[in-house]
N, CA and C atoms as an extended XYZ file, in Angstrom:
585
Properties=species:S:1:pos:R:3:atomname:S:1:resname:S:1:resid:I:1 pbc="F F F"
N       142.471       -7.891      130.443 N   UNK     1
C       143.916       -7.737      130.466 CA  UNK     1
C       144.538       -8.952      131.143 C   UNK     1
N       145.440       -9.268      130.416 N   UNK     2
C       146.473      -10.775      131.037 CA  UNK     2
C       147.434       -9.996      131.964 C   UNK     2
N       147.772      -11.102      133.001 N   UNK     3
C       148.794      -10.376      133.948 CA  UNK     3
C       149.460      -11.951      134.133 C   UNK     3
N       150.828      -12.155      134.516 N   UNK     4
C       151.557      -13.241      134.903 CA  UNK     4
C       152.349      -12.684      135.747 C   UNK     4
N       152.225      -13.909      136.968 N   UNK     5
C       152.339      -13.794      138.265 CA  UNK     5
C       153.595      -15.412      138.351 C   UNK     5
N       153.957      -15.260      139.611 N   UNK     6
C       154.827      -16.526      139.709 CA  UNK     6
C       154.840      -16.838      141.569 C   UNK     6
N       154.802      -18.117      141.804 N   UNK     7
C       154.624      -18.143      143.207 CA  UNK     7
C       155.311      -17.886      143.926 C   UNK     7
N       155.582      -17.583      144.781 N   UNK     8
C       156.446      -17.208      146.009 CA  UNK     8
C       156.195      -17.739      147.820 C   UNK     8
N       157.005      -18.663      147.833 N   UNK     9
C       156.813      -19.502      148.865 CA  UNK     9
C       157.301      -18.517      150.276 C   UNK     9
N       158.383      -17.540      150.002 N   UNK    10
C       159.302      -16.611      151.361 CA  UNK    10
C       158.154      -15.672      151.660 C   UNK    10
N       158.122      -15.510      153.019 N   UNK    11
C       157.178      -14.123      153.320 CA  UNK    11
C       158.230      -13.376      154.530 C   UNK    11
N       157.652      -11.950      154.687 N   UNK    12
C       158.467      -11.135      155.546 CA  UNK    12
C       159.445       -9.946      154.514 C   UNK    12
N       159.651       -9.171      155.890 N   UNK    13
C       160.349       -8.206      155.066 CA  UNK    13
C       161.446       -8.612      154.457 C   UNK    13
N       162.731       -9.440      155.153 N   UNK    14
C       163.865       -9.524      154.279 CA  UNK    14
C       163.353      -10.370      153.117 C   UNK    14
N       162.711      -11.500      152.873 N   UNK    15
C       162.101      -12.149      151.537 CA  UNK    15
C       161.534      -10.769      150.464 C   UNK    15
N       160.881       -9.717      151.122 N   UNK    16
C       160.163       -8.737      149.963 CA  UNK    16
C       161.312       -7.724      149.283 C   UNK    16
N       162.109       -7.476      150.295 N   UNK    17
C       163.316       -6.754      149.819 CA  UNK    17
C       164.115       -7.489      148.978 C   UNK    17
N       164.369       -8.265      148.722 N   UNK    18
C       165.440       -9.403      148.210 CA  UNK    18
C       164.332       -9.395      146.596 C   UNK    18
N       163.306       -9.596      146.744 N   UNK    19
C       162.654       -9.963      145.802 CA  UNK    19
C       162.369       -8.163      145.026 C   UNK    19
N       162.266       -7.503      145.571 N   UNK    20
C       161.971       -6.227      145.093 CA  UNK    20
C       163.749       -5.423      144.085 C   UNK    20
N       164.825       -6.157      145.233 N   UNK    21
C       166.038       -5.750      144.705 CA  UNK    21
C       165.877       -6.877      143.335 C   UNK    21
N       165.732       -8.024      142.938 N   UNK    22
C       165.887       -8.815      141.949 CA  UNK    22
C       164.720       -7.925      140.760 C   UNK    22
N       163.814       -6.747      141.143 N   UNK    23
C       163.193       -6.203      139.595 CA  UNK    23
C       161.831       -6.831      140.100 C   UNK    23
N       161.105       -7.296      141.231 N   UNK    24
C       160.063       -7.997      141.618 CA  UNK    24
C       158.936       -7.141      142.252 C   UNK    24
N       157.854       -7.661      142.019 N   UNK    25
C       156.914       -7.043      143.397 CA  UNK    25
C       155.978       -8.079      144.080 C   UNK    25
N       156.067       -8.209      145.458 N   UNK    26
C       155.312       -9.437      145.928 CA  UNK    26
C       153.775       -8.735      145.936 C   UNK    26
N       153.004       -9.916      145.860 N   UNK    27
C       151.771       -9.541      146.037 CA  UNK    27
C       150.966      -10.517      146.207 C   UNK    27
N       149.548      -10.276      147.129 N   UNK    28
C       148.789      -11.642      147.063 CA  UNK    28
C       147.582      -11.532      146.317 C   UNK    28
N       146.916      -12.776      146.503 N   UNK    29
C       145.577      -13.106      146.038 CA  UNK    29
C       144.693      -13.515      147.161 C   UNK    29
N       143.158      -13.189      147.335 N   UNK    30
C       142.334      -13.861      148.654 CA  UNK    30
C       141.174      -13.940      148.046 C   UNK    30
N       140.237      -14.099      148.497 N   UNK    31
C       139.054      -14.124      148.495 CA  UNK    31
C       138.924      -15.285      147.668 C   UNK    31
N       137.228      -15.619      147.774 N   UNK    32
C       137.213      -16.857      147.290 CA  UNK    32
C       137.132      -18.058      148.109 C   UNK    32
N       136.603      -19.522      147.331 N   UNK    33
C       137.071      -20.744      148.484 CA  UNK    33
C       138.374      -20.842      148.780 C   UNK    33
N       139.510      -20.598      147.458 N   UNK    34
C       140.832      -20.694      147.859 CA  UNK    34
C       141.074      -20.201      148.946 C   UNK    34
N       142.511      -20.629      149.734 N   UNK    35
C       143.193      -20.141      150.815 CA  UNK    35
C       144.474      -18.763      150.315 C   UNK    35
N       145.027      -17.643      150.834 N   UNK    36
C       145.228      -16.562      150.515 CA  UNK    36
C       146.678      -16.923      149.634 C   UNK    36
N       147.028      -16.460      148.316 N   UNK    37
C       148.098      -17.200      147.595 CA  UNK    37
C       149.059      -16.097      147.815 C   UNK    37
N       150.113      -16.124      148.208 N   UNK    38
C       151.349      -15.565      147.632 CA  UNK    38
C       152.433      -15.187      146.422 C   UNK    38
N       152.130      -14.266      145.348 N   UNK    39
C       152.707      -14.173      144.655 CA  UNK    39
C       153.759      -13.432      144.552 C   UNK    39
N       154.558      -13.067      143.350 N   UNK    40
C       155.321      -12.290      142.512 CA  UNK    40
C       155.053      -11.964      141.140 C   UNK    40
N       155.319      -10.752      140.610 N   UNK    41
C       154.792      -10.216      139.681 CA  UNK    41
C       156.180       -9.194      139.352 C   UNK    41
N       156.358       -9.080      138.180 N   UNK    42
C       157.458       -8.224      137.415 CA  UNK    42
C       157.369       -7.048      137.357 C   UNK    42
N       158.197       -6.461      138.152 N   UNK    43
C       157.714       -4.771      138.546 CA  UNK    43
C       157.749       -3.539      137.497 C   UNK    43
N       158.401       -3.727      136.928 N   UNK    44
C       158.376       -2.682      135.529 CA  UNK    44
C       157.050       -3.093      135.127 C   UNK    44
N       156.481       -4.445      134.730 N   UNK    45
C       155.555       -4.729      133.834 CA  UNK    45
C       154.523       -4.151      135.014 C   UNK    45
N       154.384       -3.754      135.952 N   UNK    46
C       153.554       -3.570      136.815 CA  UNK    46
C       152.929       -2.294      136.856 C   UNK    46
N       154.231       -1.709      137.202 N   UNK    47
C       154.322       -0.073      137.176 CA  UNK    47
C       153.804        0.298      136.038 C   UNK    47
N       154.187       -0.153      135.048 N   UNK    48
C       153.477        0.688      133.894 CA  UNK    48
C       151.953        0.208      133.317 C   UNK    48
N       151.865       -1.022      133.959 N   UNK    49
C       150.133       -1.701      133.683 CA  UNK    49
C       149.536       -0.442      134.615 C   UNK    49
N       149.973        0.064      135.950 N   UNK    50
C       148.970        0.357      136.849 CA  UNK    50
C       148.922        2.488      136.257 C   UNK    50
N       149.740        2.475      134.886 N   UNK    51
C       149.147        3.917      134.545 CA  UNK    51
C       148.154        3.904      133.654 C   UNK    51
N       147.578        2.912      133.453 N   UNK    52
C       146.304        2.538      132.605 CA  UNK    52
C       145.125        2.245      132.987 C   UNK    52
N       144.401        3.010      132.992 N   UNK    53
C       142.901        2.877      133.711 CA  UNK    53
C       142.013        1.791      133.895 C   UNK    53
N       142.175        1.573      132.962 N   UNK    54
C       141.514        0.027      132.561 CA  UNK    54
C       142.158       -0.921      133.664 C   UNK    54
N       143.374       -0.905      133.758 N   UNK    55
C       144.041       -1.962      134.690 CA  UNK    55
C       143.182       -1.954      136.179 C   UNK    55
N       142.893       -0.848      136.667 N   UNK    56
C       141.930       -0.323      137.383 CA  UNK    56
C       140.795       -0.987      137.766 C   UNK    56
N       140.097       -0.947      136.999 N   UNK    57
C       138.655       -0.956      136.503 CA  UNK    57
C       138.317       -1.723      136.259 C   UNK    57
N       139.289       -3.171      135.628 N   UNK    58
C       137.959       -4.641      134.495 CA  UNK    58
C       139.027       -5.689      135.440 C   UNK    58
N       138.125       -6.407      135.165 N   UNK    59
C       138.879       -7.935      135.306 CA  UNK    59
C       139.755       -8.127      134.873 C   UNK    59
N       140.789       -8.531      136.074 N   UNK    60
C       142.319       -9.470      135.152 CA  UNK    60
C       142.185      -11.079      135.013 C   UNK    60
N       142.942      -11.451      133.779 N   UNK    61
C       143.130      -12.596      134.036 CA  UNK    61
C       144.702      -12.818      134.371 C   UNK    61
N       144.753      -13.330      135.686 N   UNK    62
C       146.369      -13.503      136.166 CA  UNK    62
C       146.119      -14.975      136.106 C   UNK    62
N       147.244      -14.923      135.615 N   UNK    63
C       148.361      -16.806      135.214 CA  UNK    63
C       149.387      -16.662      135.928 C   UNK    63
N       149.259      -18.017      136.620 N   UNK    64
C       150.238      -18.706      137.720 CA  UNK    64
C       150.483      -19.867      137.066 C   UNK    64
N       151.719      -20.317      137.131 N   UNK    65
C       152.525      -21.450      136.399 CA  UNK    65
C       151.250      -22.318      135.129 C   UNK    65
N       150.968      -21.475      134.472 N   UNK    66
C       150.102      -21.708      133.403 CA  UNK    66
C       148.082      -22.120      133.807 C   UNK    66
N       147.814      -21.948      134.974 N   UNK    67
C       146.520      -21.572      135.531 CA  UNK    67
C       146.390      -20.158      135.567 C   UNK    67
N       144.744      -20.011      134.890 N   UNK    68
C       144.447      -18.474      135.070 CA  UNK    68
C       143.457      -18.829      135.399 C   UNK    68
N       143.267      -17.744      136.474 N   UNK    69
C       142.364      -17.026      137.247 CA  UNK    69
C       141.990      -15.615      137.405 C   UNK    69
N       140.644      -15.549      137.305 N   UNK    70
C       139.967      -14.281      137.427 CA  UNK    70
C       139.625      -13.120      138.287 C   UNK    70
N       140.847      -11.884      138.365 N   UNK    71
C       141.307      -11.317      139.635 CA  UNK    71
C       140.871       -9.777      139.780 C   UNK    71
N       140.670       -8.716      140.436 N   UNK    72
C       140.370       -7.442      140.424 CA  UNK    72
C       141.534       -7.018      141.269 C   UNK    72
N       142.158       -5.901      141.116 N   UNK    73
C       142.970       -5.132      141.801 CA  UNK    73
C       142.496       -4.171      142.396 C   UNK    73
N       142.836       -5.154      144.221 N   UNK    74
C       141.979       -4.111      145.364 CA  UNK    74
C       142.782       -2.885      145.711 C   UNK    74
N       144.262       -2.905      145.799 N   UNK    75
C       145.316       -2.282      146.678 CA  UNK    75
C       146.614       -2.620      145.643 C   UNK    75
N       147.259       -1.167      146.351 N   UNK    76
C       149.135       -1.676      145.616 CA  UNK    76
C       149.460       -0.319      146.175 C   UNK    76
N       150.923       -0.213      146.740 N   UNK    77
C       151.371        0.397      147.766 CA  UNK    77
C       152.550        0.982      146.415 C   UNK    77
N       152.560        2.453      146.774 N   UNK    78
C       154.160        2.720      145.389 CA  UNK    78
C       155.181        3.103      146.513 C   UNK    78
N       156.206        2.941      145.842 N   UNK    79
C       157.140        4.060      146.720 CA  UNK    79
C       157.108        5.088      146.960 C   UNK    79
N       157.828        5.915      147.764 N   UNK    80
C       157.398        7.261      147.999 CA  UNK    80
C       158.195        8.195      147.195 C   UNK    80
N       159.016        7.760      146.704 N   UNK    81
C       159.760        8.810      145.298 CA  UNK    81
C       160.429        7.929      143.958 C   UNK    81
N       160.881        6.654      144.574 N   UNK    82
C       161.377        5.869      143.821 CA  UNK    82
C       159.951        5.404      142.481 C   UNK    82
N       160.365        5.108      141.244 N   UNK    83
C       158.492        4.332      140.452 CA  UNK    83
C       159.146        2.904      140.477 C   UNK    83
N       158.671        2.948      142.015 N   UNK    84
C       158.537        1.235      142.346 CA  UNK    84
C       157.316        0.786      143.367 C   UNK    84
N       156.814        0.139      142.522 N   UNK    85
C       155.355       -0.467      143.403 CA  UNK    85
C       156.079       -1.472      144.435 C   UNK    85
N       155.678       -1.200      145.473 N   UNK    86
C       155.832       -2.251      146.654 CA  UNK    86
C       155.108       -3.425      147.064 C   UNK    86
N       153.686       -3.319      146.804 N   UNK    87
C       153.132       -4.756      146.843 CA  UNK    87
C       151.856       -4.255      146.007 C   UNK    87
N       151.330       -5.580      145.832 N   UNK    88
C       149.665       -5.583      145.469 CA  UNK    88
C       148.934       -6.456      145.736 C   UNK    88
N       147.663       -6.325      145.850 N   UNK    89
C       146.713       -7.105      146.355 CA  UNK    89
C       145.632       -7.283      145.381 C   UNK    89
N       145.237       -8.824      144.874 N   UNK    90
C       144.186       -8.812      143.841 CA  UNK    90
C       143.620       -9.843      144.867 C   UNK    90
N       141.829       -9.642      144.519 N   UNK    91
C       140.493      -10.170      145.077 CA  UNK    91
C       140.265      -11.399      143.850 C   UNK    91
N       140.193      -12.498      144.592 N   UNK    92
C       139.473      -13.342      143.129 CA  UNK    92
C       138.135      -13.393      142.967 C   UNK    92
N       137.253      -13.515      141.875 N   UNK    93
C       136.548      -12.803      141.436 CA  UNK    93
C       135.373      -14.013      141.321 C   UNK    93
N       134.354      -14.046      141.606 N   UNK    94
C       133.440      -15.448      141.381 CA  UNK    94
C       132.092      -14.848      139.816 C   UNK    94
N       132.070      -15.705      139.029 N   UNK    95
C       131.398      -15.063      137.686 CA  UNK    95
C       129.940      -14.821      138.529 C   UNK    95
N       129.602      -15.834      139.262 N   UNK    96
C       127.715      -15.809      140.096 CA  UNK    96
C       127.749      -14.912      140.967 C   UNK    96
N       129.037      -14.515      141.681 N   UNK    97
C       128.433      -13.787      142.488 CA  UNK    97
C       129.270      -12.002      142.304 C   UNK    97
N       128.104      -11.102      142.650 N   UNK    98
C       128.023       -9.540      142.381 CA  UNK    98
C       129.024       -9.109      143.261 C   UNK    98
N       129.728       -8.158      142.956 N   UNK    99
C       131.265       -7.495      143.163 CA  UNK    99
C       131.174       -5.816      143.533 C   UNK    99
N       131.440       -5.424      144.788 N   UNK   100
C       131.654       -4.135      144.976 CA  UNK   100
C       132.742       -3.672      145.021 C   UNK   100
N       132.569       -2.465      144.001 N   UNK   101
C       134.021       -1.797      143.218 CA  UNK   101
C       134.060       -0.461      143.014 C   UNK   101
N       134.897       -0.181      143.083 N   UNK   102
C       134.689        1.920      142.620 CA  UNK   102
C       135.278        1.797      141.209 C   UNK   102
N       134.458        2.204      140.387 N   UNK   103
C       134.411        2.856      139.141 CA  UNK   103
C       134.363        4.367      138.753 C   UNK   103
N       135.819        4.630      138.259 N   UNK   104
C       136.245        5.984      137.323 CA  UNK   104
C       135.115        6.258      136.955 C   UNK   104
N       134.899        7.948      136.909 N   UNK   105
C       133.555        8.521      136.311 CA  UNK   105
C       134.374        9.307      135.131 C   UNK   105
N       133.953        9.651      133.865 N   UNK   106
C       134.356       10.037      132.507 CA  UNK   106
C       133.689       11.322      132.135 C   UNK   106
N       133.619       12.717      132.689 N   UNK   107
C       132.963       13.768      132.148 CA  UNK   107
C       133.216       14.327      130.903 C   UNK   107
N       131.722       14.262      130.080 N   UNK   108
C       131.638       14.742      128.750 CA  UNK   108
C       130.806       15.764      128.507 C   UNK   108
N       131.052       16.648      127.113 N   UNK   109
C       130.504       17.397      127.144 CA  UNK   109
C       130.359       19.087      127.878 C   UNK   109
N       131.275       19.103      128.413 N   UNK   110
C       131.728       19.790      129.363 CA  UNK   110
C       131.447       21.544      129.079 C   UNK   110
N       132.222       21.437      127.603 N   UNK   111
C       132.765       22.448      126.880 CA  UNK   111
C       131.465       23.326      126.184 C   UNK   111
N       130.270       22.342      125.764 N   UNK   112
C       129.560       22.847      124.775 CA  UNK   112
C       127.466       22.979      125.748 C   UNK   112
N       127.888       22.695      127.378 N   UNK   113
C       126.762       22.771      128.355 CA  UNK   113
C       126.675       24.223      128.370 C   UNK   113
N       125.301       24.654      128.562 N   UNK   114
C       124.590       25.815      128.629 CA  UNK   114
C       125.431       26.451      130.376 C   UNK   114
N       125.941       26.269      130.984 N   UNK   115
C       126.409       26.891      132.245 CA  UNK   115
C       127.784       27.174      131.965 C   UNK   115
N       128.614       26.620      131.129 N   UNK   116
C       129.857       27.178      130.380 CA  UNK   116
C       129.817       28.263      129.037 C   UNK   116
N       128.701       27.701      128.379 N   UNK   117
C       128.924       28.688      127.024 CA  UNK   117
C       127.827       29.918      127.603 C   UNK   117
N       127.062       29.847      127.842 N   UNK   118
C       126.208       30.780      128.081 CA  UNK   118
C       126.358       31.798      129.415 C   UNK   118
N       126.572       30.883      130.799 N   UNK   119
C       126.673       31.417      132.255 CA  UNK   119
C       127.648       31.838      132.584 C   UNK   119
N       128.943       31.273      131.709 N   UNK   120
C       130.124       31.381      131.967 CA  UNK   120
C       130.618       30.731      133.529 C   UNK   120
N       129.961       30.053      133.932 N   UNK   121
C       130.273       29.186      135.285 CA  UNK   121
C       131.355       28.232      134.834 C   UNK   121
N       131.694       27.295      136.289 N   UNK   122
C       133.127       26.815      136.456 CA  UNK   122
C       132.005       25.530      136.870 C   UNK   122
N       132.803       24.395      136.327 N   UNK   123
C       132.307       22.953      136.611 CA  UNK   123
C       133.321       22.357      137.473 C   UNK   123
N       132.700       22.176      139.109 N   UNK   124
C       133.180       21.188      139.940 CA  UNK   124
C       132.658       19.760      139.870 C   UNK   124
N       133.831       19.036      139.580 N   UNK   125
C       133.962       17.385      139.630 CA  UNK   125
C       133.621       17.170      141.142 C   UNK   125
N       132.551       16.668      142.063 N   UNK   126
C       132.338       16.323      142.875 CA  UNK   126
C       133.086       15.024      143.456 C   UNK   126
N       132.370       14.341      142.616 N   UNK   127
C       133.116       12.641      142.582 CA  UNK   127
C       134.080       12.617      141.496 C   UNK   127
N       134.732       11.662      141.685 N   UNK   128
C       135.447       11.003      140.363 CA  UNK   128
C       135.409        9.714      140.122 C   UNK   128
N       134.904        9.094      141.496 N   UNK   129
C       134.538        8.101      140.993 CA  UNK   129
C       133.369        7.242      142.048 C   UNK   129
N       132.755        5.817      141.309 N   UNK   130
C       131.407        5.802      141.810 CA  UNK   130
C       131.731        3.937      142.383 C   UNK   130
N       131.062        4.265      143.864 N   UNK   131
C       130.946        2.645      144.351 CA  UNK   131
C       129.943        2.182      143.505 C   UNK   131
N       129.840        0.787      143.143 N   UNK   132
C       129.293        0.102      141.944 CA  UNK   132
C       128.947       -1.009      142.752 C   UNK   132
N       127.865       -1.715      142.304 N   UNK   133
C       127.471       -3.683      142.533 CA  UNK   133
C       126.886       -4.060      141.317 C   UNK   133
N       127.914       -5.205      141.111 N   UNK   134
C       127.110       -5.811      140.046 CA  UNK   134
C       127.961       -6.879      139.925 C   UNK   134
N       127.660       -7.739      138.606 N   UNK   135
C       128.194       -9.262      138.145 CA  UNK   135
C       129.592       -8.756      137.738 C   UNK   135
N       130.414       -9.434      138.188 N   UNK   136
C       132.067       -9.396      137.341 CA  UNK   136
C       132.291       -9.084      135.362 C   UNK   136
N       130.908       -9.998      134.895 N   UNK   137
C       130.651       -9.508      133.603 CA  UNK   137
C       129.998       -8.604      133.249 C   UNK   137
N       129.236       -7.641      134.007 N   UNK   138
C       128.664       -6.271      133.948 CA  UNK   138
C       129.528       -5.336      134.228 C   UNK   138
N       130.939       -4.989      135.255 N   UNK   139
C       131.384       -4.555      135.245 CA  UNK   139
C       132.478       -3.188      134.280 C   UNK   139
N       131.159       -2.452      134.067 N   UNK   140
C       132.002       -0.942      133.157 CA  UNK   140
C       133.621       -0.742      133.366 C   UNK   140
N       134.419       -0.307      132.283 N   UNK   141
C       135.509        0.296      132.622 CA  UNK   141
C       135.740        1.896      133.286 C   UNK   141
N       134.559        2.229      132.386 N   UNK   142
C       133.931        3.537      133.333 CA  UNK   142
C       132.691        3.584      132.991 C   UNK   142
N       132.194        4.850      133.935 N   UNK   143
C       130.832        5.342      133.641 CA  UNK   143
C       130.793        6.754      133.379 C   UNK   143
N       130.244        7.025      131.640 N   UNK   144
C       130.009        8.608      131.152 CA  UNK   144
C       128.570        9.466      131.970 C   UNK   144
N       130.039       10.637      132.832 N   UNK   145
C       128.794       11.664      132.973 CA  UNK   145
C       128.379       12.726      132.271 C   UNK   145
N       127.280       13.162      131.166 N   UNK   146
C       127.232       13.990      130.249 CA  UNK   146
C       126.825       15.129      130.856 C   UNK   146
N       127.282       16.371      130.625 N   UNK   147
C       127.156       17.665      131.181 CA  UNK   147
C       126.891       18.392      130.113 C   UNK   147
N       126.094       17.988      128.940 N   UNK   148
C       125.599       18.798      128.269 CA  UNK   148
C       124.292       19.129      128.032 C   UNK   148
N       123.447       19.385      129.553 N   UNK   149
C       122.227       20.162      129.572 CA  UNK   149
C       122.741       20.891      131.401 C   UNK   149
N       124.051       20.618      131.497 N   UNK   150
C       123.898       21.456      133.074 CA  UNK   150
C       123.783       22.893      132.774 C   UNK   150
N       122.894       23.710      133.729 N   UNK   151
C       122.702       25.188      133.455 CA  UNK   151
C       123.716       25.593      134.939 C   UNK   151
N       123.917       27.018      134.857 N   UNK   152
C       124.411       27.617      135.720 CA  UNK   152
C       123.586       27.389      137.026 C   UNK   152
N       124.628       26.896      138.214 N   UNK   153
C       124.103       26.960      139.542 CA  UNK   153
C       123.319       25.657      139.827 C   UNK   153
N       123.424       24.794      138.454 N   UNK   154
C       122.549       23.426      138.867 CA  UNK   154
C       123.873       22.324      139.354 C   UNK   154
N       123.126       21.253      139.488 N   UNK   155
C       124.022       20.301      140.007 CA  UNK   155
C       123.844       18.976      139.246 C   UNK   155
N       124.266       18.022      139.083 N   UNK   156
C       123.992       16.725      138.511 CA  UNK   156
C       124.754       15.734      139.720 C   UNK   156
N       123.300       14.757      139.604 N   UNK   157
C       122.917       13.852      141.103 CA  UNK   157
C       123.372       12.259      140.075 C   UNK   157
N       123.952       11.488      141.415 N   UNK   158
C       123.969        9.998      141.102 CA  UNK   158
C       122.149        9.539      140.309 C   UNK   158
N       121.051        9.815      140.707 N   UNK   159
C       119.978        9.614      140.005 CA  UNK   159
C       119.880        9.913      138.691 C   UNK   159
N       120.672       10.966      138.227 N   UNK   160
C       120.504       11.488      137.255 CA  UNK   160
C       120.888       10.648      135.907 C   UNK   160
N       122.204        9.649      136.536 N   UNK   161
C       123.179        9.159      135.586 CA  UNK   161
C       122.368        7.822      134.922 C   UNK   161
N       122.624        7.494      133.852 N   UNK   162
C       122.510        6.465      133.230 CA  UNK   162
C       123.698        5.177      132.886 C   UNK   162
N       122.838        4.163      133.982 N   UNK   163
C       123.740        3.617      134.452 CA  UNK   163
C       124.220        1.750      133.323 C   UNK   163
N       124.904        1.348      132.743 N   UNK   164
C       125.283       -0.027      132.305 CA  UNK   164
C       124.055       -0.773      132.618 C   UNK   164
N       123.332       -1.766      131.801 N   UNK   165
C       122.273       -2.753      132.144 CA  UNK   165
C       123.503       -3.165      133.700 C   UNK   165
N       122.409       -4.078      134.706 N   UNK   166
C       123.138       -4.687      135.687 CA  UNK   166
C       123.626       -4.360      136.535 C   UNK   166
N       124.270       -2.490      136.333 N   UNK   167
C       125.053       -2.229      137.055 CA  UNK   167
C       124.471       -0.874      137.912 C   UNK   167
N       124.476       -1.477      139.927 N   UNK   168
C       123.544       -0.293      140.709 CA  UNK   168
C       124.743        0.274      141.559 C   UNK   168
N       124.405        1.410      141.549 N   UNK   169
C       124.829        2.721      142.139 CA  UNK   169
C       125.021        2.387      143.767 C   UNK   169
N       126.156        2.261      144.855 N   UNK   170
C       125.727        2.051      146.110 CA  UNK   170
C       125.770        3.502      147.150 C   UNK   170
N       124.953        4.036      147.079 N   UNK   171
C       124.778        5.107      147.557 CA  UNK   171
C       124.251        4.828      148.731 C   UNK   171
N       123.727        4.310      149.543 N   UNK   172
C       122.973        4.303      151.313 CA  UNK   172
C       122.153        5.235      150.917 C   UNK   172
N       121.293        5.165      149.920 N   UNK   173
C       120.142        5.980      150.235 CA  UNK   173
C       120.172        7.739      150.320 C   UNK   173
N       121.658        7.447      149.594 N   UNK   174
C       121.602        9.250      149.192 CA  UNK   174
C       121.779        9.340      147.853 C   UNK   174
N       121.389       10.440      147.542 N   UNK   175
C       121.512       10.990      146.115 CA  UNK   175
C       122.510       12.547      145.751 C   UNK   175
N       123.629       11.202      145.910 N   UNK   176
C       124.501       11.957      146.062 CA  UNK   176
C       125.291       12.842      144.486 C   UNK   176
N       125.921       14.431      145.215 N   UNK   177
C       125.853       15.000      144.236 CA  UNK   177
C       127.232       14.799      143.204 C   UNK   177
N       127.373       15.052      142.006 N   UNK   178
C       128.757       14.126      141.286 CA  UNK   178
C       129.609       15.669      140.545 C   UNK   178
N       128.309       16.563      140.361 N   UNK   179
C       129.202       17.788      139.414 CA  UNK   179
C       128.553       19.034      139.576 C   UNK   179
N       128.655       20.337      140.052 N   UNK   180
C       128.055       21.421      139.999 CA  UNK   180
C       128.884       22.666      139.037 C   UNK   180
N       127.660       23.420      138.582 N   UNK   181
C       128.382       24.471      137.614 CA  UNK   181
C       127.920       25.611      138.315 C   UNK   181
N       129.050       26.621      139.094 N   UNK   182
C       128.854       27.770      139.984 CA  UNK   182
C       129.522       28.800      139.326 C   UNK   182
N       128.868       29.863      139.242 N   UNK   183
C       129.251       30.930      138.693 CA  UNK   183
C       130.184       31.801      139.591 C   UNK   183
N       131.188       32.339      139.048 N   UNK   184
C       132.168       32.881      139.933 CA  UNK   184
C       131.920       33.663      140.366 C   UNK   184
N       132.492       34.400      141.769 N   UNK   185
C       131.941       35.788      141.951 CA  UNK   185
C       132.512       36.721      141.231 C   UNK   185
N       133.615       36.836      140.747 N   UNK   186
C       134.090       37.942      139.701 CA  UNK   186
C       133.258       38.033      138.679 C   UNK   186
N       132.593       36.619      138.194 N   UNK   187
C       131.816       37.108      136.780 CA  UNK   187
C       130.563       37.751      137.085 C   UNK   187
N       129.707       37.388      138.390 N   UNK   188
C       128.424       37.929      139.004 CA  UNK   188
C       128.270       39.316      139.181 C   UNK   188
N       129.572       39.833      139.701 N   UNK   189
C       129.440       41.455      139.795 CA  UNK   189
C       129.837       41.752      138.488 C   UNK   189
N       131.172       41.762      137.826 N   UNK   190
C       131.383       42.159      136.237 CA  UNK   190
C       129.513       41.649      135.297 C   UNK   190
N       128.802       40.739      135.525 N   UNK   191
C       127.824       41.116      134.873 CA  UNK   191
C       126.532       42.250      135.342 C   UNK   191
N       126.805       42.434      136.931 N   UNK   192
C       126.198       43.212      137.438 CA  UNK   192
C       126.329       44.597      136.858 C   UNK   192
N       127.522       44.767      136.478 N   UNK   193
C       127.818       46.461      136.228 CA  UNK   193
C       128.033       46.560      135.023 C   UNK   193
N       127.939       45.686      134.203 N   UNK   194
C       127.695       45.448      132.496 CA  UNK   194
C       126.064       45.745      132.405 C   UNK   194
N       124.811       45.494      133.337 N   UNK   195
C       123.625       45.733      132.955 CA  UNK   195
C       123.368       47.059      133.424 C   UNK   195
């Protein structure tokens, strides 16, 4: 996804207000050899990039006075009732070196797993989404969790998942849990007094 940005030399609150009243949103750039850049970015075009998942999730390429550079969106602050983003923060992105990121998880299958059609259990989303390491060009937009062998009362583990060539799971050494299918207690006794 392309994003265009424009520089912004003013910092401080009265500079962000002034720029936010003109239809703006300030925001920076860091990481990297560069030193931390100061931008602006067009806030409508913003607001509505950031209801798209993807915007999320993959690499941007943001253009500054016709240079692009390769950016991830760490942070962005909204208003609290107004749909106006207040700032954002993009990481620049190095192609050699591996990138830690949280990646959206995508549950499939949901409908047609042996712990819904059969158990009649309820599927809790544990996670929704998963810390990731890997190359900037390995980077998934998401990762599919298939729930069509969960049985009633089981669980499905970060081990379980099948993960993008390249791309590892950062768990510290837990195996951690992402979705369980628990049978309700209303349905446990109603099948109790049905047998």
């Amino acid at each position: 996804m392309k994003v265009v940005a424009f520089n912004r030399t003013e910092q401080g609150t009265g500079a962000s207000r002034r720029l936010r009243r003109a239809g703006q949103t300030p925001g920076i750039i860091y990481g990297g050899a560069d030193a931390p850049q100061l931008i602006a970015l067009d806030g409508n075009a913003l607001f509505h990039a950031l209801k798209k998942e993807a915007f999320h999730g993959s690499i941007l390429d943001l253009e500054i006075d016709g240079k692009s550079q390769q950016v991830l969106l760490r942070d962005f602050q909204m208003h609290a009732y107004k749909q106006m983003v207040l700032h954002a923060d993009f990481q620049r992105v190095d192609a050699s070196k591996a990138l830690h990121t949280k990646v959206t998880l995508h549950f499939i299958n949901a409908e047609i797993s042996p712990a819904v059609k059969l158990g009649g259990a309820v599927i809790s989303h544990v996670l929704n989404e998963l810390e990731v390491s890997c190359l900037p060009g390995q980077l998934p937009e998401f990762i599919e969790v298939d729930l069509a062998k969960l049985e009633a009362g089981g669980s499905i583990h970060v081990n379980d998942l099948t993960l993008p060539a390249g791309v590892t799971a950062l768990t510290h050494g837990q195996n951690l849990t992402i979705a369980t299918a628990s049978v309700p207690a209303g349905q446990q006794s109603a099948d109790a007094a049905a047998e």
